[in-house]
N, C-alpha and C positions, 0 to 999 in steps of 0.2 A: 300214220295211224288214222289220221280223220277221214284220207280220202277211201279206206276200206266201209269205214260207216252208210259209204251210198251204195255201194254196191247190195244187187238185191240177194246175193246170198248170204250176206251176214242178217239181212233184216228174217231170212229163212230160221237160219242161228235162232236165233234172237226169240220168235216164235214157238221155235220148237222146244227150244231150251223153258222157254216160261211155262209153257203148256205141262211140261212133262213135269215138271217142279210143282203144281197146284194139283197136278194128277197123282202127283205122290204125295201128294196134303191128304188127298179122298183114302188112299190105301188103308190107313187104321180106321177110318171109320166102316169102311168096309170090311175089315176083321171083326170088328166088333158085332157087324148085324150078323156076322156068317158064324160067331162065336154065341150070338141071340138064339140061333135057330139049335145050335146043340145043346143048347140049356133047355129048351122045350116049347112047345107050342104057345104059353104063357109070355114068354117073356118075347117070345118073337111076335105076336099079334101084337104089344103092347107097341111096339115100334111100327109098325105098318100100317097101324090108328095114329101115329104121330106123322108117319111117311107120306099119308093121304093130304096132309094139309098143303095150300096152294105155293108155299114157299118152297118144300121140298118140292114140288113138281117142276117148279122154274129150275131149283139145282138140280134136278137128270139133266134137262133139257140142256143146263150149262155145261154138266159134263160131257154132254154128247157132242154140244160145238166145242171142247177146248180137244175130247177124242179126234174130231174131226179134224182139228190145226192141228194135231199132233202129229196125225197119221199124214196129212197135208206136205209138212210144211219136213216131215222127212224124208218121206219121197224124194223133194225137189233138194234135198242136201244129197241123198245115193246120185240122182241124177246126175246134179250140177258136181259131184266129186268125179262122176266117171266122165267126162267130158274133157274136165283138164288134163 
């Protein structure tokens, strides 16, 4: 069991697994803004005056590298599965 831990397709695992798990933390909040906009331009501008501040801009930017590992780090499990 331990000598699977070095091999680099578990640390793939591992990756992808975490990424897709935090990316599915974002999905309700994501509902919610896309739930804002059918309630009306009111309640969606209220959020987008909150969205501009510099903490929300660093989490896009977070979601787009954890997108990045996601998309990354599955790739290389399709890959490293067809191989064996």
């Amino acid at each position: 069991m331990r000598a699977s831990r070095q091999h680099r397709g578990y640390w793939a695992f591992l990756g992808h697994r975490l990424s897709g798990l935090v990316l599915g933390l974002f999905l309700p909040v994501h509902f919610y803004v896309l739930g804002l906009a059918l309630e009306g331009a009111e309640s969606l501008d209220g959020f987008l005056r909150l969205a501009d501040m510099p903490a929300f801009q660093w989490g896009e930017w977070a979601l787009v590298v954890l997108l990045s590992i996601h998309l990354c780090f599955g790739l290389r499990l399709l890959v490293d599965r067809k191989s064996t």
